[in-house]
C-alpha positions as CSV (number, residue, x, y, z in Angstrom):
1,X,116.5,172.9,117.6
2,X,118.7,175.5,115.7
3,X,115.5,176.9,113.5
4,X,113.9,178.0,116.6
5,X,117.2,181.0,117.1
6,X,119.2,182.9,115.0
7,X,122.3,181.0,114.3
8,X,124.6,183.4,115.3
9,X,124.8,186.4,117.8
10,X,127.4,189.2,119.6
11,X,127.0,192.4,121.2
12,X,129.0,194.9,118.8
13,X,128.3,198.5,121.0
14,X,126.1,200.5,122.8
15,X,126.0,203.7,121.7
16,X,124.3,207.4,123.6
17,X,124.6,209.3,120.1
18,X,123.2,208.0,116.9
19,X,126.8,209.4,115.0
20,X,128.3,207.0,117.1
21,X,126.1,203.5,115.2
22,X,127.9,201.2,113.9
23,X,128.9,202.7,110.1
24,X,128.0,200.2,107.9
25,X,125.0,200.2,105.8
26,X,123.4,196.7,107.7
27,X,119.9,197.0,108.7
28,X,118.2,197.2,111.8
29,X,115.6,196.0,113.6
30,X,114.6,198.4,117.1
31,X,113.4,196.8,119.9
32,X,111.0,199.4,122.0
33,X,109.1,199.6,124.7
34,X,108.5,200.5,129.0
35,X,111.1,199.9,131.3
36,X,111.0,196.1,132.4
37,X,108.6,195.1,129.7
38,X,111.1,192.4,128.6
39,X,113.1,193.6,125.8
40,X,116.4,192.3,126.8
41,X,114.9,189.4,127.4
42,X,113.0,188.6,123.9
43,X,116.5,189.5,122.8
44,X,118.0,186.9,124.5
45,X,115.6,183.9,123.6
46,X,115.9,184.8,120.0
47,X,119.3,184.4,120.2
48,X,119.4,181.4,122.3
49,X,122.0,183.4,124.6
50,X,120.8,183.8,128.4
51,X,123.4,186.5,128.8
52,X,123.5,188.3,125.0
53,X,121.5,191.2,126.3
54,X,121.8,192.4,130.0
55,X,118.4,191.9,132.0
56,X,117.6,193.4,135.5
57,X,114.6,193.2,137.8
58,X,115.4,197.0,138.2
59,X,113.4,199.0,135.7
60,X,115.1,202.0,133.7
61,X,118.4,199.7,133.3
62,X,119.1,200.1,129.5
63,X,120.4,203.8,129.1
64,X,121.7,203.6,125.8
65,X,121.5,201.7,122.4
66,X,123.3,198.6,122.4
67,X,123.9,196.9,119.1
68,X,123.7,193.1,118.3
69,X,125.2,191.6,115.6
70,X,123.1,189.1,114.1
71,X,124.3,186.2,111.5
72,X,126.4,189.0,110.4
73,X,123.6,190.2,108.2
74,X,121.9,192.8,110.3
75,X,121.4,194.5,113.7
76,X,118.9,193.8,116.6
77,X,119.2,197.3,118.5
78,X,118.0,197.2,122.3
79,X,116.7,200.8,122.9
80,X,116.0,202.3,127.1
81,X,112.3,202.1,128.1
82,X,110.3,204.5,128.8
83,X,108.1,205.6,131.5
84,X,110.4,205.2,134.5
85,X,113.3,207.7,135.6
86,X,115.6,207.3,138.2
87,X,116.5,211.3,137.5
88,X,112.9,211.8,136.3
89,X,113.6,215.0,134.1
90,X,117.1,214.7,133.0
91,X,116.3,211.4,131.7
92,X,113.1,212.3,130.1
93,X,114.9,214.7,128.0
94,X,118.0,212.7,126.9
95,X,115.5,209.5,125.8
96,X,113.9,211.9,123.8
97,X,116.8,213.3,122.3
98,X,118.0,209.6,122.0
99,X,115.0,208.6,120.5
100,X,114.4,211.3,118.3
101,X,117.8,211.3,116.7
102,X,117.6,207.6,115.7
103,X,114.3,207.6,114.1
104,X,114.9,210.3,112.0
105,X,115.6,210.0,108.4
106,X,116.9,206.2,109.1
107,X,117.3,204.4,106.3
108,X,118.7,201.3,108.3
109,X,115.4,200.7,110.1
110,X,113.7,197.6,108.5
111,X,111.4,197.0,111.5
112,X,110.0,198.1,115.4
113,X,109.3,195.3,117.7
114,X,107.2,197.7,120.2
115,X,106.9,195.7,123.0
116,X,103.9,195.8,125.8
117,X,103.5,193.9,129.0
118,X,100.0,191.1,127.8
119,X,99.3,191.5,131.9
120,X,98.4,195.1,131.9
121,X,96.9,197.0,130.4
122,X,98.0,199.5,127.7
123,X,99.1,202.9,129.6
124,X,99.6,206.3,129.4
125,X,103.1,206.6,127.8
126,X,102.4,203.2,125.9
127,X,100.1,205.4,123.8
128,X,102.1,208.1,123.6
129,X,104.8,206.1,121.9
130,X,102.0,204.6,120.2
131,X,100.9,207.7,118.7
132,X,104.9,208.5,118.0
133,X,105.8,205.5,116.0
134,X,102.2,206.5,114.1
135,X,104.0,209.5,113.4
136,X,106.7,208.2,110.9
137,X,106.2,206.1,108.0
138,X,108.5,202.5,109.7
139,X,107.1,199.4,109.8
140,X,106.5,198.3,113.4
141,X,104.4,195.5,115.2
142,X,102.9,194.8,118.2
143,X,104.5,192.0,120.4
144,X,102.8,191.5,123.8
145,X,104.9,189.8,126.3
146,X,105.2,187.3,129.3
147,X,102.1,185.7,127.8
148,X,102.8,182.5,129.5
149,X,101.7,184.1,132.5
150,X,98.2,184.2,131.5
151,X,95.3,182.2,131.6
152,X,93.0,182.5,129.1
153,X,90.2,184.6,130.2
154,X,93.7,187.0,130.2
155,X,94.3,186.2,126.8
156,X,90.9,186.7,125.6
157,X,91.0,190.4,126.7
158,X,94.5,191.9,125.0
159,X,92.5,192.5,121.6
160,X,89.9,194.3,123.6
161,X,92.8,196.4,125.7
162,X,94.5,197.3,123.0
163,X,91.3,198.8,121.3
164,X,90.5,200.4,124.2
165,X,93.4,202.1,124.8
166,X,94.6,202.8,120.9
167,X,91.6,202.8,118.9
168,X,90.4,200.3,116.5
169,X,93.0,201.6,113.9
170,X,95.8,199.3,116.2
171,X,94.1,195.6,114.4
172,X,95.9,196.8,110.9
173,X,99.2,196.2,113.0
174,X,100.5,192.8,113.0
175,X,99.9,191.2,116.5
176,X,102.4,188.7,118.2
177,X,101.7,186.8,121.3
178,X,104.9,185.8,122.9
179,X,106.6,184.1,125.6
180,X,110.6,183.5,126.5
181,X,109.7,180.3,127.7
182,X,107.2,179.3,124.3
183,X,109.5,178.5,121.3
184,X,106.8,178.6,118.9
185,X,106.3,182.2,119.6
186,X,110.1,182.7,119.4
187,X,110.3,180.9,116.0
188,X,107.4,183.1,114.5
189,X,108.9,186.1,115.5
190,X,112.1,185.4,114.4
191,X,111.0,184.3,111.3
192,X,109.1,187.7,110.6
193,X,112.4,189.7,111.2
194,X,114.2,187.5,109.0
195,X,111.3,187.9,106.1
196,X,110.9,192.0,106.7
197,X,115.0,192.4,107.1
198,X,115.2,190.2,103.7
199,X,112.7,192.3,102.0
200,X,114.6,195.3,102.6
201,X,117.9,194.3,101.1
């Protein structure tokens, strides 16, 4: 039961100013993605901890990174969605400060979990943070969400979406199908961050 989580898990901060991280040198791994596409939640599941990472049926709810502590050997950092703003330009503009600040000249960063909702497809601002991530030189994959929820006509298409919407170029990214309530897809993920974060130390 115990290879299907990390072993061991605890919120350590959330921070709204990258000088404020946590200062030691462990890696990270950034979970990204829209408001309500499930980041807390894929959070949770890896860690076998319902409650690790705070979830809420109201999207824009993560405002700030929030570090997790993980087997004491590196960071999983929860980052705000995009694409929905209570205060629509005030917002806007401190993500992309937030954002900005973190991804540059990182040296932590091991990996990107950039997360999209499998139901829907690809939008707007899913493409521009596509295009941003294509921008720097991290690795990042492509996890598609809540796939439990599809059948498999609904499966068959999230290949074609994602072409659609990002261009042919998005098959060189790796491509994980998960669900919180499929373990398998848990395990494979986890194992992945444990193989990339191992890699970099």
């Amino acid at each position: 039961m115990d290879q299907f989580y990390f072993k061991k898990a605890s919120f350590v901060k959330s921070v709204a100013d990258i000088k404020d991280a946590p200062l030691d040198n462990l890696k990270e791994v950034l979970f990204v993605g829209k408001s309500n596409v499930g980041k807390s939640s894929l959070i949770n599941a890896l860690t076998n901890m319902k409650k690790l990472a705070f979830t809420s049926s109201n999207p824009g709810h993560t405002k700030l990174l929030n570090y997790f502590l993980i087997d004491n050997m590196f960071y999983l950092v929860d980052c705000p969605g995009y694409g929905y703003s209570s205060k629509r330009d005030y917002d806007y503009e401190f993500y992309g400060k937030l954002v900005e600040n973190y991804f540059k000249d990182n040296k932590k960063l091991s990996l990107i979990i950039f997360l999209l909702d499998s139901r829907h497809e690809p939008t707007n601002d899913d493409l521009d943070f596509y295009q941003f991530l294509l921008s720097y030189n991290y690795h990042f994959v492509i996890c598609m969400t809540k796939c439990d929820k599809l059948n498999m006509s609904m499966k068959s298409k999230i290949t074609k979406n994602l072409k659609y919407k990002f261009g042919d170029a998005v098959l060189n990214n790796k491509i994980f199908l998960c669900s919180t309530n499929d373990k398998q897809s848990i395990l494979l993920l986890k194992n992945y961050i444990e193989t990339c974060v191992k890699e970099e130390n």
